[in-house]
The first five atom37 places (N, CA, C, CB, O) and aatype in JSON, in Angstrom:
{
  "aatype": [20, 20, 20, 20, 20, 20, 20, 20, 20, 20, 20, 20, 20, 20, 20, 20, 20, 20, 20, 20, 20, 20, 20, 20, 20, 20, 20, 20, 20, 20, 20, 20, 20, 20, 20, 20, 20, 20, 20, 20, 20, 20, 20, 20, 20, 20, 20, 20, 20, 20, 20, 20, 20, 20, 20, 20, 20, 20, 20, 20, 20, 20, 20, 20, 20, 20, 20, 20, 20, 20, 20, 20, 20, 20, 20, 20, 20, 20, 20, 20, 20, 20, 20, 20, 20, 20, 20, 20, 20, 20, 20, 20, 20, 20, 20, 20, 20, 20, 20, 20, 20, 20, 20, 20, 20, 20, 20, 20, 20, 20, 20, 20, 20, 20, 20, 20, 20, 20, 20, 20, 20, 20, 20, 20, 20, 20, 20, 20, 20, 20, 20, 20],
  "atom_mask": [
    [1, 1, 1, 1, 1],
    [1, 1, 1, 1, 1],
    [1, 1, 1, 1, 1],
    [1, 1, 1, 1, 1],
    [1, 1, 1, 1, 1],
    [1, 1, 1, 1, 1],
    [1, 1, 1, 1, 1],
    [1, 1, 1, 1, 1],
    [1, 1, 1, 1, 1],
    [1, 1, 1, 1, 1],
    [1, 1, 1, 1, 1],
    [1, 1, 1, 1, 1],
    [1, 1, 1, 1, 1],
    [1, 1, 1, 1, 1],
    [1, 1, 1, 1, 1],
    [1, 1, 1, 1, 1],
    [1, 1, 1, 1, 1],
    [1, 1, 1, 1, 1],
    [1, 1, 1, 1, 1],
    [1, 1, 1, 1, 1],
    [1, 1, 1, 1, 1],
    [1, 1, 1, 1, 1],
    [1, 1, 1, 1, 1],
    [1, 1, 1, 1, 1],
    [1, 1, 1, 1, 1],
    [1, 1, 1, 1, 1],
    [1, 1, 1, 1, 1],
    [1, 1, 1, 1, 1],
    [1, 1, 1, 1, 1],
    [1, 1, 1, 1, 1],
    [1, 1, 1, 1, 1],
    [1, 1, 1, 1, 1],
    [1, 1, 1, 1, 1],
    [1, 1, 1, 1, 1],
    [1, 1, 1, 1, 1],
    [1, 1, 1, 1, 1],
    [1, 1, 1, 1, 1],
    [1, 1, 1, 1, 1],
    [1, 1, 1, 1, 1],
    [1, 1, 1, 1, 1],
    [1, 1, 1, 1, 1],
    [1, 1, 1, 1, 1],
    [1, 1, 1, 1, 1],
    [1, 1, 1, 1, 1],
    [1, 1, 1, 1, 1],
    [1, 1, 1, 1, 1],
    [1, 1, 1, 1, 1],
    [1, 1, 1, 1, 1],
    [1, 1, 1, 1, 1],
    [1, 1, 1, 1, 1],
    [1, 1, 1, 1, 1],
    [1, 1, 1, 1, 1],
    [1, 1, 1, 1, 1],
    [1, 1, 1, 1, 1],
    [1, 1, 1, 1, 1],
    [1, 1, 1, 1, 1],
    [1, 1, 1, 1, 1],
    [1, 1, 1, 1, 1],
    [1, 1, 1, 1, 1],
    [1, 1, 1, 1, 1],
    [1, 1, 1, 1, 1],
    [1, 1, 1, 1, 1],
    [1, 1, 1, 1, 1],
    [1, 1, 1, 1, 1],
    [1, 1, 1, 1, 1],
    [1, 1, 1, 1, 1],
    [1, 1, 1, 1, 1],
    [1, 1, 1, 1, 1],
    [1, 1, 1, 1, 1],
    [1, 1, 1, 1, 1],
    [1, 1, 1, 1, 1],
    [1, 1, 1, 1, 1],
    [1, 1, 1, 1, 1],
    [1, 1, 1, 1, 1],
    [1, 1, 1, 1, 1],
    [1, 1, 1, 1, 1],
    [1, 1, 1, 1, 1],
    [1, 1, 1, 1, 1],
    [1, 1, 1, 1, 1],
    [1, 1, 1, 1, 1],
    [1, 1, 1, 1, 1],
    [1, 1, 1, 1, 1],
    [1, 1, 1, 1, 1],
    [1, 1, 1, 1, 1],
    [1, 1, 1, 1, 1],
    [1, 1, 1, 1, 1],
    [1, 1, 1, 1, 1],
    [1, 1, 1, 1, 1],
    [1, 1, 1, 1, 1],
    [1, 1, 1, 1, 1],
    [1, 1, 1, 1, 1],
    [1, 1, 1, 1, 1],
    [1, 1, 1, 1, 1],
    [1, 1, 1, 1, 1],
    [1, 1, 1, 1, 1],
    [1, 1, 1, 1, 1],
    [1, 1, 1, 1, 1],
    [1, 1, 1, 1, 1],
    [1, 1, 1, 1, 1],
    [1, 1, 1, 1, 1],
    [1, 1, 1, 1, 1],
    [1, 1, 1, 1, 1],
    [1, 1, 1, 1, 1],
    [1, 1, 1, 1, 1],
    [1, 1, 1, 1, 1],
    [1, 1, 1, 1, 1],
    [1, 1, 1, 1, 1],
    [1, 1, 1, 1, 1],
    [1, 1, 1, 1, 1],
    [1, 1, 1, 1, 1],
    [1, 1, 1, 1, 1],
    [1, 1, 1, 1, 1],
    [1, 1, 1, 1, 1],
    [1, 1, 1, 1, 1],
    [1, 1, 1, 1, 1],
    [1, 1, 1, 1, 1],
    [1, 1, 1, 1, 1],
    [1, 1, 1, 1, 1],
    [1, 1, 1, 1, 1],
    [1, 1, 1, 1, 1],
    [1, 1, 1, 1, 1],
    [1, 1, 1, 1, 1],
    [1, 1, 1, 1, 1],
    [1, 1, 1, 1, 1],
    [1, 1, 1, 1, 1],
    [1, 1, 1, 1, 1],
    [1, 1, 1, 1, 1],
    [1, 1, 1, 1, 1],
    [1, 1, 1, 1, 1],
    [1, 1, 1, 1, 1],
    [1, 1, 1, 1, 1],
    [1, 1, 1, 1, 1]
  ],
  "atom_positions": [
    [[19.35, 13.26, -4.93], [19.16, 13.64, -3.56], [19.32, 12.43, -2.65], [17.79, 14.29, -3.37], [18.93, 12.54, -1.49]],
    [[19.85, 11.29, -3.03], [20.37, 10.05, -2.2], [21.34, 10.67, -1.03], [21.28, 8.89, -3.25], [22.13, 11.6, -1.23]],
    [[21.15, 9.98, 0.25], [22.34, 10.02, 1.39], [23.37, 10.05, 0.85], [22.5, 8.96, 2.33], [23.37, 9.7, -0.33]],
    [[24.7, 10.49, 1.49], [25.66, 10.9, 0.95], [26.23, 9.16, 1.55], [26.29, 12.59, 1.44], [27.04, 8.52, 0.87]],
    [[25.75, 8.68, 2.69], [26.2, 7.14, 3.12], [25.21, 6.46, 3.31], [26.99, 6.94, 4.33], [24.17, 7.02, 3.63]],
    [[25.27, 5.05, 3.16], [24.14, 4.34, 3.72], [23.44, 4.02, 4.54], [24.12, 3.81, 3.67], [23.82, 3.01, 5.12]],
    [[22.2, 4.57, 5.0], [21.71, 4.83, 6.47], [21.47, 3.28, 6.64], [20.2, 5.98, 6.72], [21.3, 2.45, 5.74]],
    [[21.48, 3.17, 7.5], [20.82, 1.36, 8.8], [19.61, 1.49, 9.06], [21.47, 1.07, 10.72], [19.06, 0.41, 9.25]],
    [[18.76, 2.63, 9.18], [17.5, 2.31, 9.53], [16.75, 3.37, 8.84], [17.29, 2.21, 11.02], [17.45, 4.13, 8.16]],
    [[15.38, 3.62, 8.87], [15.13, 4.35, 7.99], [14.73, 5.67, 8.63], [14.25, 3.76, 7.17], [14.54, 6.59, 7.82]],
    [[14.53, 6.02, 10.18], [15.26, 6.94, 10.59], [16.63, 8.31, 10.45], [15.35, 6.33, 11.05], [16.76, 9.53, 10.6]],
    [[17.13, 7.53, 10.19], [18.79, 7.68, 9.42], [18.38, 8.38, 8.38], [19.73, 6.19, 8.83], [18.26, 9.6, 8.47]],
    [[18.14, 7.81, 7.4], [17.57, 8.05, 5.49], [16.71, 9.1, 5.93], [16.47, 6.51, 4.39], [17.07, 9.9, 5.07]],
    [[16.1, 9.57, 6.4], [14.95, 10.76, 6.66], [15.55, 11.66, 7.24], [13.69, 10.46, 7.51], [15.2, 12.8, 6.93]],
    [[16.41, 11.55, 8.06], [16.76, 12.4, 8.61], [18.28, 13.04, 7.77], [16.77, 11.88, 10.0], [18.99, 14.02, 8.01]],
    [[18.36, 11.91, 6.67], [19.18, 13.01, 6.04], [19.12, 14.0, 4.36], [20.4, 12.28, 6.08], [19.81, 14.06, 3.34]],
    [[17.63, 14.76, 4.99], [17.11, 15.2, 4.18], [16.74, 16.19, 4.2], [16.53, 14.74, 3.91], [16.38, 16.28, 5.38]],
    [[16.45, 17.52, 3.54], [16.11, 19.11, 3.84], [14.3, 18.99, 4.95], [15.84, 20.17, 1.73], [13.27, 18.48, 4.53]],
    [[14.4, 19.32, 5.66], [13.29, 19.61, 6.23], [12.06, 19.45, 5.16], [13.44, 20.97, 6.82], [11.68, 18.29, 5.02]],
    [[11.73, 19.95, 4.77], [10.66, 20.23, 3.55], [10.44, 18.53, 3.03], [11.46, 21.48, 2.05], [9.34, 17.97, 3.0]],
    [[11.44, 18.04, 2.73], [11.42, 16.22, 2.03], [11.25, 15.45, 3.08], [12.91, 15.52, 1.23], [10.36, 14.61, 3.07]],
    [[12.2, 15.63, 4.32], [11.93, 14.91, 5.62], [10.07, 14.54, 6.36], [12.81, 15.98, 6.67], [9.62, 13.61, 7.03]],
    [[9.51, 15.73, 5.85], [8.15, 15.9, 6.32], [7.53, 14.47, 5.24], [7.43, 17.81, 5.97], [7.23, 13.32, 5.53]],
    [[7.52, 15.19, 3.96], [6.91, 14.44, 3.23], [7.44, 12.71, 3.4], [7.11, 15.12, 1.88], [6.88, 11.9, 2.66]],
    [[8.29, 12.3, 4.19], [8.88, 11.14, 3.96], [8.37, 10.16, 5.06], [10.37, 11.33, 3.91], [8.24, 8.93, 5.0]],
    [[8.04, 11.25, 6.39], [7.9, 10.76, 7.4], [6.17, 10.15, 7.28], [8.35, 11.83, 8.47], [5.72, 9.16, 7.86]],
    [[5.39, 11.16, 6.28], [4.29, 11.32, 6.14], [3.88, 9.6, 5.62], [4.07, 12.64, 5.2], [3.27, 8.8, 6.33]],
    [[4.37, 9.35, 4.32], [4.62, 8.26, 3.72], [4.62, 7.46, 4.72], [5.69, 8.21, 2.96], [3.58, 6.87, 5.03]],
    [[5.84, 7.29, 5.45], [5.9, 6.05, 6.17], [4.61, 5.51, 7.15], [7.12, 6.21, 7.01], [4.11, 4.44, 7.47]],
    [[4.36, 7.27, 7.46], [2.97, 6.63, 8.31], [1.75, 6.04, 7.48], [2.23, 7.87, 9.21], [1.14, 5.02, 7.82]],
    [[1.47, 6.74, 6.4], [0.62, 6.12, 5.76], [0.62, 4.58, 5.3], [0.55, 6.82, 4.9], [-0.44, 3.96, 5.25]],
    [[2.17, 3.81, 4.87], [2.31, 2.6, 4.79], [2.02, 2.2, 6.11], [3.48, 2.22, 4.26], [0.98, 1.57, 6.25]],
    [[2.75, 2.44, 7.21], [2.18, 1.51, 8.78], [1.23, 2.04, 8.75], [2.84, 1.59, 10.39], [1.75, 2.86, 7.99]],
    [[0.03, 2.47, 8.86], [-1.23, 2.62, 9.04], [-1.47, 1.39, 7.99], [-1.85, 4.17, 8.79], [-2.32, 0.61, 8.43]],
    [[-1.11, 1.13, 7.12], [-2.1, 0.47, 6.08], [-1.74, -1.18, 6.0], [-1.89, 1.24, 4.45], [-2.3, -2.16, 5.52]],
    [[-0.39, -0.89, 6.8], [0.51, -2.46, 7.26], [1.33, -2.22, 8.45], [1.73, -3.08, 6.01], [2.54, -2.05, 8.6]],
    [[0.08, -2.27, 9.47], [0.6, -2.3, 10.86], [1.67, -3.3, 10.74], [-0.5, -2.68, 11.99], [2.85, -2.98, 10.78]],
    [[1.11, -4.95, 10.55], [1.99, -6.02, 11.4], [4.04, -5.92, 10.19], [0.68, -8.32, 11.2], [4.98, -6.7, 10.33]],
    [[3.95, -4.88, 9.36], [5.13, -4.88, 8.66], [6.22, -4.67, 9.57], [5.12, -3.91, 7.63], [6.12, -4.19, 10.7]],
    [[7.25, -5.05, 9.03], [8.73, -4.49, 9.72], [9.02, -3.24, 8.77], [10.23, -5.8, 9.65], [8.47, -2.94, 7.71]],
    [[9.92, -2.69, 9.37], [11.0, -1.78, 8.83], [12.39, -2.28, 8.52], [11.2, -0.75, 9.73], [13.06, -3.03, 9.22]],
    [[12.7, -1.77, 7.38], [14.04, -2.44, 7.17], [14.82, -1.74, 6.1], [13.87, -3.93, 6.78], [14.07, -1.21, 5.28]],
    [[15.77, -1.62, 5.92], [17.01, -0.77, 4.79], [16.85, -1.42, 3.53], [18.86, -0.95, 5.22], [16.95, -2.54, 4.04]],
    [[16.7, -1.65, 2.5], [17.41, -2.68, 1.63], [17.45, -1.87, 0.05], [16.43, -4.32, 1.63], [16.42, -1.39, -0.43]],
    [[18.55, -1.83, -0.54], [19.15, -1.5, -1.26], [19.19, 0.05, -0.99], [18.75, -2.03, -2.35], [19.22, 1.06, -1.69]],
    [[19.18, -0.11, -0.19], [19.87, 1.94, 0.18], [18.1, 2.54, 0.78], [20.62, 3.4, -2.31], [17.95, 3.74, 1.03]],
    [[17.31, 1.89, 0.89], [15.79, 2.27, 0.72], [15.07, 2.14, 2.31], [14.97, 1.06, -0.52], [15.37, 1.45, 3.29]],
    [[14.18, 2.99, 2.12], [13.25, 2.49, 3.3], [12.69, 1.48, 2.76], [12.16, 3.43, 3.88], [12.6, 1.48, 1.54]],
    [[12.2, 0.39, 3.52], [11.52, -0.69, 2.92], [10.56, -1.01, 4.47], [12.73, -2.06, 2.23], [10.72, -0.76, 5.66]],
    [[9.52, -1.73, 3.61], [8.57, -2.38, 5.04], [8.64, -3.84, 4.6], [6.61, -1.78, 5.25], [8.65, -3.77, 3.37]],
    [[8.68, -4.8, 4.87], [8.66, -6.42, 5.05], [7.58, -6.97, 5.39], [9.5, -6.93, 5.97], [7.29, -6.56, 6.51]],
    [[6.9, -7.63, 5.04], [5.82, -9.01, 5.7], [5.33, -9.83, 4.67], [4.33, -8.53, 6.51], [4.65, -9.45, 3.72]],
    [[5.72, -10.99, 4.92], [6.46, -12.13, 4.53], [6.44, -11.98, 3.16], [5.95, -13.45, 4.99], [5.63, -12.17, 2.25]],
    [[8.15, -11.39, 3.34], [8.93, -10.66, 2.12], [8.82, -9.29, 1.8], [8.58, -11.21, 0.94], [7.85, -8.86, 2.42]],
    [[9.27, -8.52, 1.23], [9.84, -7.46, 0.68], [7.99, -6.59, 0.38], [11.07, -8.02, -0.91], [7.45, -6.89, -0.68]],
    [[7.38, -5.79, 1.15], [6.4, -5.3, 0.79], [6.26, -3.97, -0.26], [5.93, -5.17, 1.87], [5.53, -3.78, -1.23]],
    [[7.2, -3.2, 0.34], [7.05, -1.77, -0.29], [7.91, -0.61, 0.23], [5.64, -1.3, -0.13], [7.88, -0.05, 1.33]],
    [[8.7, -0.4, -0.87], [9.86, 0.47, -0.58], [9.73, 2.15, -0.87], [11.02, -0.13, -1.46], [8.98, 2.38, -1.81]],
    [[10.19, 3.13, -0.37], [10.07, 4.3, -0.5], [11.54, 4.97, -0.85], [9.39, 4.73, 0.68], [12.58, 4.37, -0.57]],
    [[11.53, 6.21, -1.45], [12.9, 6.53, -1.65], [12.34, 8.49, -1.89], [13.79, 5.4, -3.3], [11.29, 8.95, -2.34]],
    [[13.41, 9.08, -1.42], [13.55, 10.47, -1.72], [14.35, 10.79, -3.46], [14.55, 11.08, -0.33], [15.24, 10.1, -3.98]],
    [[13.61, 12.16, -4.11], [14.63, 12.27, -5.32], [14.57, 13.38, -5.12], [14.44, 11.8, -6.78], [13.95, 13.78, -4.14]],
    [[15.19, 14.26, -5.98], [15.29, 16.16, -5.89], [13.49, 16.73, -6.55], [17.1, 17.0, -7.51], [13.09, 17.88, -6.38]],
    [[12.9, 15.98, -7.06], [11.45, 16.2, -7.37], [10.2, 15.69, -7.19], [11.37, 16.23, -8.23], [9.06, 16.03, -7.49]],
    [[11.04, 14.25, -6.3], [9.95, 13.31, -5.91], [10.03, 12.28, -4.81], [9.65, 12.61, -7.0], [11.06, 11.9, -4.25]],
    [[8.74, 11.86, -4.56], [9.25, 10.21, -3.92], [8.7, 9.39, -4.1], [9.37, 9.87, -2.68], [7.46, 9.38, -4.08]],
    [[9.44, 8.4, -4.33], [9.31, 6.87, -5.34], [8.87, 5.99, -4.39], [10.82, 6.15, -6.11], [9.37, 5.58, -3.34]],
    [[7.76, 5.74, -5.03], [7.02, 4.06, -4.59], [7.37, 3.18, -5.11], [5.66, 3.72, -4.78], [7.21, 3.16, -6.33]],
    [[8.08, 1.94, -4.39], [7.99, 0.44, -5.38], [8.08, -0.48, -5.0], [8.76, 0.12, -6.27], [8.88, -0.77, -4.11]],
    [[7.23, -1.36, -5.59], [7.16, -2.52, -5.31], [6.35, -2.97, -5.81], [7.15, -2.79, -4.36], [6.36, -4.19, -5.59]],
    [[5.5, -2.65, -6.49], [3.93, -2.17, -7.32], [3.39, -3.06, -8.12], [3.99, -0.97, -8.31], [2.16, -3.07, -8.23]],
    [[4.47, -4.27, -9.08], [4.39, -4.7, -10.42], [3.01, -5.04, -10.43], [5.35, -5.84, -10.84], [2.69, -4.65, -11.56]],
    [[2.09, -5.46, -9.98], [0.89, -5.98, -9.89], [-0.32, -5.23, -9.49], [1.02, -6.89, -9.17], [-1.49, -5.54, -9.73]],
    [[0.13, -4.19, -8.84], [-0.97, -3.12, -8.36], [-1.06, -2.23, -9.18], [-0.78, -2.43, -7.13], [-2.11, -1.58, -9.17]],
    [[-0.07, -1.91, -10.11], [-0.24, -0.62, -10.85], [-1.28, -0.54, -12.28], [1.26, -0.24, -11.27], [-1.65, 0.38, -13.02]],
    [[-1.53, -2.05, -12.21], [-2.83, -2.16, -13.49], [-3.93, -2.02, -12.72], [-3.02, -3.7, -14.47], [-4.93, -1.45, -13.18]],
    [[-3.9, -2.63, -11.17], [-5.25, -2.85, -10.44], [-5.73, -1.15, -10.43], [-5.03, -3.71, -8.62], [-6.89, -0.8, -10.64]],
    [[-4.73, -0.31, -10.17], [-5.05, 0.89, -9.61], [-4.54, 2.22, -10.93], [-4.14, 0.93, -7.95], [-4.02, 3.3, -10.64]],
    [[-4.85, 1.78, -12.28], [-4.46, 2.31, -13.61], [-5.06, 3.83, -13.36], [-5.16, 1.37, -15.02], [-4.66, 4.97, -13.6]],
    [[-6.29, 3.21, -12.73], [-7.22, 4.87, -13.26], [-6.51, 6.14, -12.09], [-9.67, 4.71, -12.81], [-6.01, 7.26, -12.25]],
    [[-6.7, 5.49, -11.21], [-5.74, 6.75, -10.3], [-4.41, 6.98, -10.02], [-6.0, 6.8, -9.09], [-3.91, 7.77, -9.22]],
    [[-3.83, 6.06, -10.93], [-2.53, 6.74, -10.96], [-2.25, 7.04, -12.3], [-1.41, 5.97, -10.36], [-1.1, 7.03, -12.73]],
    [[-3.32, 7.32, -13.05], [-2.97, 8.5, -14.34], [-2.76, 9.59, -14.49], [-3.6, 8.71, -15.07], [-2.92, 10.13, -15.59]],
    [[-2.29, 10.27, -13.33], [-1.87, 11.53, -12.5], [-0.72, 11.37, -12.63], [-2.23, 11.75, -11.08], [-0.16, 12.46, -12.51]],
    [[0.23, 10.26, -12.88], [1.87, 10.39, -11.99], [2.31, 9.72, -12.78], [2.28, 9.84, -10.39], [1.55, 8.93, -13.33]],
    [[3.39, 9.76, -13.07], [4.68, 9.45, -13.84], [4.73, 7.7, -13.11], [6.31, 10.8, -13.37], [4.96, 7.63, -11.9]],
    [[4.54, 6.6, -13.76], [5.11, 5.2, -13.42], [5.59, 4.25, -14.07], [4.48, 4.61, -12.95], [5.56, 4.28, -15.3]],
    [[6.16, 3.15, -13.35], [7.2, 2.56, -14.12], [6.69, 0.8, -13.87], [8.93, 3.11, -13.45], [5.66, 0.56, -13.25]],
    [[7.36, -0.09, -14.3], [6.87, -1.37, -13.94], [7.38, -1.28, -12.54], [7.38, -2.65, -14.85], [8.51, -1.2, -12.06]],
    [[5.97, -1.31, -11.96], [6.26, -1.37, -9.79], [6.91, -0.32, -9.21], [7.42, -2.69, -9.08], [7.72, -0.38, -8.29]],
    [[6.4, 0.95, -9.99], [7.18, 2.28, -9.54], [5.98, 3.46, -9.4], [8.46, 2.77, -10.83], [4.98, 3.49, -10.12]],
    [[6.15, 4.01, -8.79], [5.03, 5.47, -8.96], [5.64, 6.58, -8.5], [3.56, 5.47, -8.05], [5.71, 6.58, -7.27]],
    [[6.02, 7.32, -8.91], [6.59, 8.78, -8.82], [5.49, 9.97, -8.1], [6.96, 9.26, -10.49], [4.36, 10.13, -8.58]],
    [[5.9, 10.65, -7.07], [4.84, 11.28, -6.25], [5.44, 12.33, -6.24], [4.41, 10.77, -4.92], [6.38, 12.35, -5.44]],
    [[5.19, 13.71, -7.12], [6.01, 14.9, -7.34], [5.61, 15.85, -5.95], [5.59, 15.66, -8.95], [4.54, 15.98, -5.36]],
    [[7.21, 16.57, -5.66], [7.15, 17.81, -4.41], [6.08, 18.12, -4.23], [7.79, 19.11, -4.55], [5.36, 17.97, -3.24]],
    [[5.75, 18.95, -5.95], [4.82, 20.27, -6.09], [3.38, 19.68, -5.3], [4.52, 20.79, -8.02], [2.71, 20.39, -4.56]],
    [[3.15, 18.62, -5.54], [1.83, 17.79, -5.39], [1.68, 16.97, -4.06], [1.73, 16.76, -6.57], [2.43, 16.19, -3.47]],
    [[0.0, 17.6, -3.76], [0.2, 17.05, -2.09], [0.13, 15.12, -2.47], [-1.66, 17.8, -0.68], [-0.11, 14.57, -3.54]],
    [[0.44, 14.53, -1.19], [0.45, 13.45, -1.45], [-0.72, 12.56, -1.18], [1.38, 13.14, -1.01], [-1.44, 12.61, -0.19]],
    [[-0.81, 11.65, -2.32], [-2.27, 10.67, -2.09], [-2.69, 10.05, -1.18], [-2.44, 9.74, -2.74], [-2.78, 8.94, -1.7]],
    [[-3.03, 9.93, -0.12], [-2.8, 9.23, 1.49], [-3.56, 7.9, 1.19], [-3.62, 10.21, 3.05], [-3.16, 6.75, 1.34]],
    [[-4.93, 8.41, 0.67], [-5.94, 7.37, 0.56], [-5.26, 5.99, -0.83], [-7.64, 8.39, 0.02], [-5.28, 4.78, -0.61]],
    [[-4.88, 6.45, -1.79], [-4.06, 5.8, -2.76], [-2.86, 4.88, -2.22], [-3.51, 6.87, -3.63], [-2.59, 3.8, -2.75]],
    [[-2.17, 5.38, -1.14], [-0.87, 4.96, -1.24], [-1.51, 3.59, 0.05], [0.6, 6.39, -0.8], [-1.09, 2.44, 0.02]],
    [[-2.46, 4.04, 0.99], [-2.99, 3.11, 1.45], [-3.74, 2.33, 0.91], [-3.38, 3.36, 2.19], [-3.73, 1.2, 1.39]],
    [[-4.37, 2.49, 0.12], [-4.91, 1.0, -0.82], [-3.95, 0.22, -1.42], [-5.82, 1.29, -2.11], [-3.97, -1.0, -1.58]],
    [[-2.78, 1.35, -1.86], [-1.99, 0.15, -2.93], [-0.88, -0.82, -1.76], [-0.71, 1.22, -4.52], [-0.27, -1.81, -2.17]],
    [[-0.77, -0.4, -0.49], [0.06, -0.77, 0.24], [-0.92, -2.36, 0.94], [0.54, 0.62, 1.27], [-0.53, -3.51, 1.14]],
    [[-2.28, -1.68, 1.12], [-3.05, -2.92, 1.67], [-3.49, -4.33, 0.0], [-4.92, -1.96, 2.56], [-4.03, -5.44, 0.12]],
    [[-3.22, -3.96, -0.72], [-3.56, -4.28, -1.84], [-2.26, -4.77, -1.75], [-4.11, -3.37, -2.86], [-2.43, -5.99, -1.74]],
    [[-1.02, -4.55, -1.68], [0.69, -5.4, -1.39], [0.33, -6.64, -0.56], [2.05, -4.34, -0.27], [0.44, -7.84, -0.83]],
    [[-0.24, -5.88, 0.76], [-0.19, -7.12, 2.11], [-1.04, -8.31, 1.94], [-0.77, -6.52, 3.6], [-0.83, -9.4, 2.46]],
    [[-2.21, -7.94, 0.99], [-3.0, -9.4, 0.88], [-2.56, -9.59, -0.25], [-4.62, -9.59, 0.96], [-3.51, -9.89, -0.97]],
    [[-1.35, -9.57, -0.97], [-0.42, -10.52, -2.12], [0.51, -11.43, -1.52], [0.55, -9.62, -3.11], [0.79, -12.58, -1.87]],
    [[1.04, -10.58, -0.34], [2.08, -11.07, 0.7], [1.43, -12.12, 1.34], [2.56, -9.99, 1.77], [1.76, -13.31, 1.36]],
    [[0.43, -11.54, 1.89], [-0.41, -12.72, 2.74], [-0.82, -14.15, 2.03], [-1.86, -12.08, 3.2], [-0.96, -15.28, 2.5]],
    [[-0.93, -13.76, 1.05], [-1.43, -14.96, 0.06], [-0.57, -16.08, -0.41], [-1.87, -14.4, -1.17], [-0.85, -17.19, -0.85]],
    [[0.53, -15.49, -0.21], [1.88, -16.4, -0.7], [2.38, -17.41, 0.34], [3.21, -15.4, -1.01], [2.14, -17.27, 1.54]],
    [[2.93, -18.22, -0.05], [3.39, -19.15, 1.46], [4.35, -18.04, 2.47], [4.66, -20.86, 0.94], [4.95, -16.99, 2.18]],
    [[4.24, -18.55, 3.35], [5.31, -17.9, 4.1], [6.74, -18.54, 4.16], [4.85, -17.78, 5.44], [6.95, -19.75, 4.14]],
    [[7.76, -17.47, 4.25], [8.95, -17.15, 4.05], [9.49, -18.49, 4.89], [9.34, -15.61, 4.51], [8.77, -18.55, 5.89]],
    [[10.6, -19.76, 4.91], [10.66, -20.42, 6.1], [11.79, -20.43, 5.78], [9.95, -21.6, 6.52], [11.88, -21.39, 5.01]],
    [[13.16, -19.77, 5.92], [14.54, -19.79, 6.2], [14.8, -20.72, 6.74], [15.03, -18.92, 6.81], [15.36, -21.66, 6.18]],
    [[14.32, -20.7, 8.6], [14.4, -20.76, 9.82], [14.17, -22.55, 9.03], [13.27, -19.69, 11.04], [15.1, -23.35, 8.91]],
    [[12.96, -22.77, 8.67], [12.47, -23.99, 8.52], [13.59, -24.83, 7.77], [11.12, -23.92, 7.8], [14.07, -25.88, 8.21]],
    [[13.9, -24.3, 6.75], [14.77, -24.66, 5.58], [16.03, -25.03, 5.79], [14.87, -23.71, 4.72], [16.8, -25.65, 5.05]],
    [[16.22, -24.43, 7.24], [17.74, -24.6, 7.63], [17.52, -25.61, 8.85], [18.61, -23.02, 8.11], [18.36, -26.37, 9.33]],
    [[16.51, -25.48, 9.13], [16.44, -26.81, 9.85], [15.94, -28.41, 9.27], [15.54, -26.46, 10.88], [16.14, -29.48, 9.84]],
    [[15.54, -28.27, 8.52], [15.38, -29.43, 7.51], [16.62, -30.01, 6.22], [14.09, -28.92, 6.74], [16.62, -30.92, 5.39]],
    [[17.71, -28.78, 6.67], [18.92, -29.77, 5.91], [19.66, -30.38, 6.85], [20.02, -29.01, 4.98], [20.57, -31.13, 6.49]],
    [[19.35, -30.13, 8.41], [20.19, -30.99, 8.8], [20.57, -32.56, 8.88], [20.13, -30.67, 9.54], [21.62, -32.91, 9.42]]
  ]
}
């Protein structure tokens, strides 16, 4: 159930989806910005993704589900409640049939941001100014 092209924003990617998945997708996203206001939005590898400082947590539509990832480290922290769902190393599978975890997906997303937070920050900007 991937876009038939690669959307630019994640607008795009949602909106090219049956009504019924579109809901559930939009739902998601709010629950990640609720749980990581200061994140960006951003595309990356065909995906919705949110950013802060670095790659936080990506979402994706399938014909039975929608995929969380980014996880590798949260998914032992949070073993017992996601023994419900199909997962993978930094993956969690969130089936149609099944309403979605709001309270879960916001812990494991705020549980991302203070990993993110913890890490140095990202300095491109810096890096490229220090080879000159």
């Amino acid at each position: 159930m991937l876009p038939a092209r690669s959307p630019s924003t994640i607008d795009e990617y949602i909106a090219s989806f049956p009504e019924a998945v579109r809901e559930r997708l939009e739902i998601v996203r709010a629950a990640i910005r609720k749980a990581a206001p200061g994140a960006r939005e951003a595309i990356r590898y065909g995906m919705p993704t949110f950013t802060l400082n670095g790659n936080l947590v990506y979402f994706a539509a399938f014909n039975r589900h929608v995929g969380l990832y980014s996880f590798p480290s949260g998914n032992p922290a949070f073993r017992q409640a996601l023994a419900h769902y199909k997962t993978g190393k930094g993956s969690i599978q969130l089936p149609h049939s099944q309403p979605l975890p709001l309270d879960l997906i916001g812990a494991m997303v705020r549980f991302r941001v203070q990993e993110n937070l913890s890490r140095p920050a990202k300095q491109k900007a810096t890096a490229a100014a220090d080879s000159r």
